[in-house]
TINU-889799 format. One record per residue (C-alpha): x, y, z. Coordinates in Angstrom, 1 decimal, always signed. Last residue first. Layout:
BEGIN
<rec><x>X</x><y>Y</y><z>Z</z></rec>
...
//
This chain:
BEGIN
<rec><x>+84.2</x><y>+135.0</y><z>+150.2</z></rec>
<rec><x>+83.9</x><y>+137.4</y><z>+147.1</z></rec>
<rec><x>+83.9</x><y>+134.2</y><z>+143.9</z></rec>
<rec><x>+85.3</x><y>+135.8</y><z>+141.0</z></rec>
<rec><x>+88.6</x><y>+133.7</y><z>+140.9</z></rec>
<rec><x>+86.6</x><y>+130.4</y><z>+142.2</z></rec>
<rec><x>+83.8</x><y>+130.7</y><z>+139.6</z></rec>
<rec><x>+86.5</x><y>+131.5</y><z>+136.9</z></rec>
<rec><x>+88.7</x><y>+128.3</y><z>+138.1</z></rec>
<rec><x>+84.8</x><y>+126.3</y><z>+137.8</z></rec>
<rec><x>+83.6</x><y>+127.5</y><z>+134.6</z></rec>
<rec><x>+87.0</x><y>+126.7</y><z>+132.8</z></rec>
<rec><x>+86.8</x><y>+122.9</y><z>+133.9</z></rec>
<rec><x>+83.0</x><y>+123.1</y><z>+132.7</z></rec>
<rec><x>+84.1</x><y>+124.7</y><z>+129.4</z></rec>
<rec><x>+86.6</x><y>+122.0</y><z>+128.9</z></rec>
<rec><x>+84.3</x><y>+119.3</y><z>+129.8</z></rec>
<rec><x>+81.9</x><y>+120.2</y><z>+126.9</z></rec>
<rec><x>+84.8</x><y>+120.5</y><z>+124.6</z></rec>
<rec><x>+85.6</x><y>+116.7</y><z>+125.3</z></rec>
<rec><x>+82.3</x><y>+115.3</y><z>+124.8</z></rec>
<rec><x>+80.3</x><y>+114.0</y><z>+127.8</z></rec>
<rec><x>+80.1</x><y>+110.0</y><z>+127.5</z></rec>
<rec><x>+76.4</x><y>+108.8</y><z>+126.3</z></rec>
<rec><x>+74.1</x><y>+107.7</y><z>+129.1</z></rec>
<rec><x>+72.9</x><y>+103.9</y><z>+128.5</z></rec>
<rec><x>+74.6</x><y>+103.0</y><z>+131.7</z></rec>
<rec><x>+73.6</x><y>+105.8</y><z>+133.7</z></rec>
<rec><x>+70.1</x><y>+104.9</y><z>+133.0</z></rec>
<rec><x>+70.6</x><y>+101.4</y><z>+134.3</z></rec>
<rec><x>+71.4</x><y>+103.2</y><z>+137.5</z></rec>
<rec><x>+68.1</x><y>+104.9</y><z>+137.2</z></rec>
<rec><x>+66.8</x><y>+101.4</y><z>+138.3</z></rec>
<rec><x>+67.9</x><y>+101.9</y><z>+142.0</z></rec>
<rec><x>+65.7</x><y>+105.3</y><z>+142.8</z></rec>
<rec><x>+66.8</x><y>+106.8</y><z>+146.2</z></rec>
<rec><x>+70.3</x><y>+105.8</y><z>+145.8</z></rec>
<rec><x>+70.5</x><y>+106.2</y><z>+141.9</z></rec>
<rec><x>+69.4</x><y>+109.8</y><z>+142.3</z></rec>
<rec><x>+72.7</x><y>+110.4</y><z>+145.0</z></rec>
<rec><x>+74.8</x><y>+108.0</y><z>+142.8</z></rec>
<rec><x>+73.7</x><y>+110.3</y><z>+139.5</z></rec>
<rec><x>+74.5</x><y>+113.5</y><z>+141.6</z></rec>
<rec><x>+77.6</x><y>+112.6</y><z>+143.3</z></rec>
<rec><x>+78.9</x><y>+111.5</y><z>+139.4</z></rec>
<rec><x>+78.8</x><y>+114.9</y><z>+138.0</z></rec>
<rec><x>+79.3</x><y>+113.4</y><z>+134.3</z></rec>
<rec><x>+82.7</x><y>+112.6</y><z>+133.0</z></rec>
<rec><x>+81.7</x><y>+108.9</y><z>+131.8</z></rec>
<rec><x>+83.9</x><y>+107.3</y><z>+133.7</z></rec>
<rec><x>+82.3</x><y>+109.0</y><z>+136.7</z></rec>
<rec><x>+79.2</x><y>+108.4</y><z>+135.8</z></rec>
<rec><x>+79.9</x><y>+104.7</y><z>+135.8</z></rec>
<rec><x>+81.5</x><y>+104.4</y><z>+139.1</z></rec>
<rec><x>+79.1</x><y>+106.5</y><z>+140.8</z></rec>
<rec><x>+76.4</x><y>+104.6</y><z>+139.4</z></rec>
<rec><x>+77.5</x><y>+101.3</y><z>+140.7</z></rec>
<rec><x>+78.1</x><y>+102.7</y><z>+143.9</z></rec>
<rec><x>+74.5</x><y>+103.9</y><z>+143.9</z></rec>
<rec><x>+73.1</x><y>+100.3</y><z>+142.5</z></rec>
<rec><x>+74.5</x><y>+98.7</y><z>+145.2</z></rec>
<rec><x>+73.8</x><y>+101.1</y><z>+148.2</z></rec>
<rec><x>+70.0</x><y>+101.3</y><z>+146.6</z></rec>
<rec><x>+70.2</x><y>+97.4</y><z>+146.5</z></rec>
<rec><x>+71.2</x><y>+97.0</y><z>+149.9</z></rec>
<rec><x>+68.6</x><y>+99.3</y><z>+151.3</z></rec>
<rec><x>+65.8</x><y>+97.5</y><z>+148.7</z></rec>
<rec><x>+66.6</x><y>+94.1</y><z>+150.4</z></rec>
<rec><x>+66.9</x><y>+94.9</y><z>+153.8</z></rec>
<rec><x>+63.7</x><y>+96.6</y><z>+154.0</z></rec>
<rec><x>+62.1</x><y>+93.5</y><z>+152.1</z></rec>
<rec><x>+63.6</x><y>+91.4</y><z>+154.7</z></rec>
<rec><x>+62.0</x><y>+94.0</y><z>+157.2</z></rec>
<rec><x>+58.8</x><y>+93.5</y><z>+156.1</z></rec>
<rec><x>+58.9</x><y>+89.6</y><z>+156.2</z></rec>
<rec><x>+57.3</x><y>+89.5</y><z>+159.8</z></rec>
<rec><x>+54.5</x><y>+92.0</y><z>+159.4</z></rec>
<rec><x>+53.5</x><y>+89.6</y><z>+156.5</z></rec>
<rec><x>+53.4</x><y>+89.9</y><z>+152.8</z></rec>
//
């Protein structure tokens, strides 16, 4: 590798760590899991979008109790 080619290789990894966290937005999302956090792990480390893929889907009564976390959070929260 030469000077010259280092900012193909720059180019390269940016445009695969935009890819790959779109890509694991997407998925994590359809899979109900907190989807900013896989594309935000995804964009500094591409692969672990192929970890998103092999991620099982959240089961319903799990998202329930999240859903039910959150309006208690915002009922009890002092601001």
């Amino acid at each position: 590798m030469t000077i010259n080619q280092f900012p193909m290789y720059v180019t390269f990894y940016g445009l695969a760590a935009i890819i790959a966290a779109v890509l694991a937005y997407v998925v994590a999302a359809s899979k109900h899991r907190d989807a900013s956090h896989w594309a935000t792990i995804a964009f500094i480390f591409p692969p672990a979008a192929l970890l998103t893929l092999l991620l099982s889907t959240v089961p319903a009564e799990h998202r329930q109790a999240h859903i039910v976390e959150r309006k208690l959070k915002k009922y009890l929260d002092v601001d």
